[in-house]
C-alpha positions as CSV (number, residue, x, y, z in Angstrom):
1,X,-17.8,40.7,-30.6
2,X,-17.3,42.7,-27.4
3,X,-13.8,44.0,-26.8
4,X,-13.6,41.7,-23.4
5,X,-13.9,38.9,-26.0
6,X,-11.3,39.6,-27.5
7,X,-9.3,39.8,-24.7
8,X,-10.2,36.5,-23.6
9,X,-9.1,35.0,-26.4
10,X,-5.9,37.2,-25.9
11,X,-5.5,35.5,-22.8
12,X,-6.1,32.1,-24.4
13,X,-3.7,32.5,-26.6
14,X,-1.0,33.5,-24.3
15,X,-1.8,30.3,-22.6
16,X,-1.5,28.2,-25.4
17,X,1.6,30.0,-26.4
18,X,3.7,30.0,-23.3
19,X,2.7,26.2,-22.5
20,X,2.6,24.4,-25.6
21,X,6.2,23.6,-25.8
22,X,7.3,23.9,-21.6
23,X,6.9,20.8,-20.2
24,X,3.9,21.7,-18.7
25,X,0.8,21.1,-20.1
26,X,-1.3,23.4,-22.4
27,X,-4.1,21.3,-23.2
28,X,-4.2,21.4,-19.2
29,X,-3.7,25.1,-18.8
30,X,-6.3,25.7,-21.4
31,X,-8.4,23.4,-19.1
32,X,-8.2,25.0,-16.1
33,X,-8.0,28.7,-17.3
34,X,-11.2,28.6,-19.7
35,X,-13.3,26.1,-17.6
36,X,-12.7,27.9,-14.7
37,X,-12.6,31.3,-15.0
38,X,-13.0,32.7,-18.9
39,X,-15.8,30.3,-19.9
40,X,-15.6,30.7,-23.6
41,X,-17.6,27.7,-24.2
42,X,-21.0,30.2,-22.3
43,X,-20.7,32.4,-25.1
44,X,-19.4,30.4,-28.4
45,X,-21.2,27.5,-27.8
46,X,-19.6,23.9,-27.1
47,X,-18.7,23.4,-30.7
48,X,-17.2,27.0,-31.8
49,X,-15.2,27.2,-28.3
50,X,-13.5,23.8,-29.5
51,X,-12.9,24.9,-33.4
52,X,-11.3,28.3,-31.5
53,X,-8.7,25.8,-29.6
54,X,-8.0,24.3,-32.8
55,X,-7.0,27.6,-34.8
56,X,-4.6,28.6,-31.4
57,X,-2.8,25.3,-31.4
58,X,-2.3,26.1,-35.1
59,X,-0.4,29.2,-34.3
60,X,1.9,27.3,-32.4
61,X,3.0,25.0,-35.1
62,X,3.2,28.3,-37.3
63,X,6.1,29.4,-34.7
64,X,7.7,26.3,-34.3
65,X,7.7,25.9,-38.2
66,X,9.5,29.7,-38.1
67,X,12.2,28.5,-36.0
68,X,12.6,24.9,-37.3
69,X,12.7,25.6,-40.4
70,X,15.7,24.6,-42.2
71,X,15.3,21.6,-40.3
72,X,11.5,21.0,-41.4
73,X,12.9,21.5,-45.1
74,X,15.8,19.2,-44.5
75,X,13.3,16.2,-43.8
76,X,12.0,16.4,-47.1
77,X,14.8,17.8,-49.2
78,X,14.4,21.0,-49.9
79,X,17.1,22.6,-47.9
80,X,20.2,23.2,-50.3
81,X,23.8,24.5,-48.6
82,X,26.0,25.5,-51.9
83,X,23.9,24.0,-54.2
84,X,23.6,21.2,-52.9
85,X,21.3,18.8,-51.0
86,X,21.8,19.1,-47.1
87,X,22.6,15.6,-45.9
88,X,21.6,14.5,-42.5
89,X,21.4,11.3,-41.0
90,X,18.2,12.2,-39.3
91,X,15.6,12.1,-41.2
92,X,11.7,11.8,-42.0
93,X,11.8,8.2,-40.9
94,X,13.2,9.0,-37.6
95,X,10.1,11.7,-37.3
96,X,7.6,8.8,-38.8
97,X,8.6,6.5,-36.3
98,X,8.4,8.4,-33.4
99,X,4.8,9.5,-33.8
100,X,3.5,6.6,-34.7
101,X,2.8,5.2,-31.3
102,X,0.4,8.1,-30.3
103,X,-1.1,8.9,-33.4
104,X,-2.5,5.1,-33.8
105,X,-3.6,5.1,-30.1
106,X,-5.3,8.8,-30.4
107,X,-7.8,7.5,-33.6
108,X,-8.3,4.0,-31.3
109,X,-9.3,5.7,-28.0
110,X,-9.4,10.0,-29.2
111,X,-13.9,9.4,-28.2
112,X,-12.8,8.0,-24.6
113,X,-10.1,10.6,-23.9
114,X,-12.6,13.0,-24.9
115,X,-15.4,12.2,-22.7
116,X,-13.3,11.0,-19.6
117,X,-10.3,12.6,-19.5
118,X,-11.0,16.3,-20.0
119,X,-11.8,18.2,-17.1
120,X,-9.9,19.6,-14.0
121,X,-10.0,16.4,-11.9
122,X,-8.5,14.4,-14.2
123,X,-5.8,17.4,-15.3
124,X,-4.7,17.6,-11.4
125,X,-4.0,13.6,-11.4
126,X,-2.0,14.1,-14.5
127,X,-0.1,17.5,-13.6
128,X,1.4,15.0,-10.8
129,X,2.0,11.9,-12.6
130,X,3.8,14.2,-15.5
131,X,5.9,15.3,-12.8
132,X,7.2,12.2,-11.3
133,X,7.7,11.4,-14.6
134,X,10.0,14.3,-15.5
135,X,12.4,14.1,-11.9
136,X,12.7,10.1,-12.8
137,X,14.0,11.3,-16.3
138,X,16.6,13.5,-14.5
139,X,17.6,11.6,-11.4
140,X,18.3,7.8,-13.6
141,X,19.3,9.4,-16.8
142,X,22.8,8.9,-18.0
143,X,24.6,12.2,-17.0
144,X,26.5,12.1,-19.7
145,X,24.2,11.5,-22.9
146,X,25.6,10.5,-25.8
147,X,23.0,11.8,-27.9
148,X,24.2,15.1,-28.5
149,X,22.5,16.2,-31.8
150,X,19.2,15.3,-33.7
151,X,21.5,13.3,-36.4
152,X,22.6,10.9,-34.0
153,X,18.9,9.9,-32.9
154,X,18.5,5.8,-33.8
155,X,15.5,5.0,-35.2
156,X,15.0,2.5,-31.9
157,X,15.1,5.4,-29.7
158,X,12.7,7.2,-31.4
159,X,10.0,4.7,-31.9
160,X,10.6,4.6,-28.1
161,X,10.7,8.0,-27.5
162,X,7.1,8.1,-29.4
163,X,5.8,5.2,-26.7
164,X,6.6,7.2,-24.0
165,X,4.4,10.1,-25.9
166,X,1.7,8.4,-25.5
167,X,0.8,9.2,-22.0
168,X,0.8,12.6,-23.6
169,X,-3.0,11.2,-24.8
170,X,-3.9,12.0,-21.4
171,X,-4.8,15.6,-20.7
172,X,-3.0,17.0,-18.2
173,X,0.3,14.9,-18.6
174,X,2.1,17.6,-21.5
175,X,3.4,16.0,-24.4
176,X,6.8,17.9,-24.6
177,X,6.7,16.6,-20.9
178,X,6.5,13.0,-22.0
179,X,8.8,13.0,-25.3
180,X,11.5,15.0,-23.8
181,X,11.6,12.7,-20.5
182,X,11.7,9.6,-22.4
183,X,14.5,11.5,-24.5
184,X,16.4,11.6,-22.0
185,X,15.8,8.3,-20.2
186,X,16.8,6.8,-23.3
187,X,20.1,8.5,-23.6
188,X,19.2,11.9,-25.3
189,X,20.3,15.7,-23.9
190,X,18.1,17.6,-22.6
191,X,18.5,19.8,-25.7
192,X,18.1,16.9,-28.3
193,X,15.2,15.7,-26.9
194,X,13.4,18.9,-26.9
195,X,14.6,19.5,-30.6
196,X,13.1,15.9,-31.7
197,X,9.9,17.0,-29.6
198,X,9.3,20.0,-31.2
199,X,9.8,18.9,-34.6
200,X,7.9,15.7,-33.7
201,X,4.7,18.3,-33.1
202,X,4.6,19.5,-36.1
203,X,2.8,16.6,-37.9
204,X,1.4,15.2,-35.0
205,X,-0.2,18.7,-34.0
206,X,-1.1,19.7,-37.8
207,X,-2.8,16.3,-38.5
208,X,-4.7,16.3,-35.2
209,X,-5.9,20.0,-35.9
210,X,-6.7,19.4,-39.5
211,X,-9.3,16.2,-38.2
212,X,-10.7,18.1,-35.7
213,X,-11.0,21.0,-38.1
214,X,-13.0,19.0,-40.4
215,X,-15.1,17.6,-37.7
216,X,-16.2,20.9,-36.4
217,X,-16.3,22.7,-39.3
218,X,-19.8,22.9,-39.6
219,X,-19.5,25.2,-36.6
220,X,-16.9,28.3,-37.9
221,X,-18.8,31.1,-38.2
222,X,-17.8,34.5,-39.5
223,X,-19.2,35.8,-36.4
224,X,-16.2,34.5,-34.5
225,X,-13.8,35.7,-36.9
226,X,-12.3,38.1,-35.1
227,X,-12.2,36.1,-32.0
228,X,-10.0,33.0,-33.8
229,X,-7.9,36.1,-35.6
230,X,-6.9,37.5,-32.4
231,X,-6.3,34.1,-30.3
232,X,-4.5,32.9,-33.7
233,X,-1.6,35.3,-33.7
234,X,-1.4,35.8,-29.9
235,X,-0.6,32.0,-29.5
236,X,2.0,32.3,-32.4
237,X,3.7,35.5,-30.6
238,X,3.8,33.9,-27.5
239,X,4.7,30.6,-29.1
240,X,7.8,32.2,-30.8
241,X,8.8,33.6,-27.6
242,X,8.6,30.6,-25.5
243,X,10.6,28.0,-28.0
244,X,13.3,29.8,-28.2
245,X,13.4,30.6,-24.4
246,X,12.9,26.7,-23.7
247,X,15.4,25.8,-26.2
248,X,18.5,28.0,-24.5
249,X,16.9,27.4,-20.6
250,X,16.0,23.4,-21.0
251,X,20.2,22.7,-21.3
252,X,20.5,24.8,-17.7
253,X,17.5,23.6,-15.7
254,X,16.5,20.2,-16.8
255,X,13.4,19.1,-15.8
256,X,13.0,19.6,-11.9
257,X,11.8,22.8,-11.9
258,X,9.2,22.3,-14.4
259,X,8.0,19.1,-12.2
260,X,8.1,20.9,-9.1
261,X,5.7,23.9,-10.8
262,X,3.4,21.5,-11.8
263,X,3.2,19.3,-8.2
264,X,2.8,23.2,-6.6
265,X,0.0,23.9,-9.5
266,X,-1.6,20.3,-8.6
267,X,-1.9,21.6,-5.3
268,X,-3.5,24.5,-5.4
269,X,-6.0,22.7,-8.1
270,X,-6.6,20.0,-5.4
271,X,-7.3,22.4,-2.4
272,X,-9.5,24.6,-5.0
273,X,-11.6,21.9,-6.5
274,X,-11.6,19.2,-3.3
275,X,-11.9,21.1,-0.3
């Protein structure tokens, strides 16, 4: 493995990192950056350069576990204040129920989103309807939530939080994007939403990794070790950093600036890949 490898998947993993949780897209980032410029797919093969997006993505929900988790343990009882169980009204139900939605419409159509819906094109379509999305969610919103905290999540608005995930299924759109939008629609803060998201990816993320683990895993190779090694903990560094960056901006900026980013993005996509 050549040392510009290993910068590549450096690079990759920064990508994966700083977009996984914006509302931005990293499945579309990953998209644009790899398939138009670093090209890992020339060099690992189709299979390997997939398996590699797999182990980043992992690293993500390695850093989102880090900062979650007393909240992650909570869910399932583990967490103890004083000896005793930590009792919160939300709960593993509320998770259950809110990825539900996407994870039964990912196994029906996960063979049509993968042959039709990755590529640039289609990212650039949903860059912009993500985004039109997202400044809805801000301008009709109730501008004074009363959602204020994960424990006063209904289980109604997070089944319906977890429809609104499922244009996530389409690359492009961003899945914090969708779930924090619909969030907030739905009478969530900006904050809670983007709590309930990020714990949300944690199954969601770790079940879809593990199946596409197994499906590819005919295809690791110790050759690529180093190459996974090195995107691996470069997407959880850069994954640390960006939660908890998100987490203190999100409250400040909404969404409108994220949306505006990705119609400017879409642009520039368009004029490169049309004109």
């Amino acid at each position: 493995m050549e040392l510009f490898d290993l910068i590549k998947a450096l690079i990759l993993g920064f990508v994966e990192g700083m977009t996984e949780f914006a509302p931005v897209s990293s499945t579309g980032h990953l998209i644009i950056v790899d398939d138009m410029w670093l090209k890992t797919e020339e060099f690992l093969g189709k299979y390997p350069a997939n398996t590699f997006k797999i182990v980043i993505q992992l690293g993500s929900i390695l850093a989102v576990v880090v900062v979650f988790w007393k909240r992650l343990l909570s869910l399932v009882g583990l967490y103890k204040v004083d000896g005793k169980k930590m009792i919160k009204r939300f709960n593993l139900l509320h998770v259950i129920v809110g990825m539900l939605p996407a994870v039964i419409l990912g196994f029906a159509f996960k063979d049509f989103i993968d042959d039709h819906l990755f590529g640039v094109k289609t990212v650039i379509f949903a860059l912009v309807a993500g985004a039109i999305l997202m400044i809805v969610a801000d301008k009709f919103g109730p501008k004074r939530p009363k959602v204020q905290s994960l424990d006063q999540i209904t289980y109604r608005q997070a089944f319906t939080v977890g429809l609104v995930q499922c244009l996530s299924l389409w690359p492009g759109f961003s899945r914090s994007g969708a779930t924090i939008s619909g969030g907030v629609l739905f009478g969530m803060s900006h904050r809670t939403a983007a709590d309930f998201t990020f714990i949300m990816a944690v199954p969601i993320m770790a079940g879809a990794s593990l199946v596409s683990v197994l499906k590819n895993w005919e295809y690791m190779s110790m050759d690529y070790i180093s190459f996974y090694v090195v995107g691996f903990i470069s997407a959880f560094v850069f994954s640390l950093i960006s939660i908890r960056f998100f987490l203190k901006l999100i409250s400040k900026v909404k969404l409108v600036p994220f949306a505006l980013y990705r119609i400017v993005l879409a642009i520039v996509l368009a004029a490169i890949v049309f004109l």
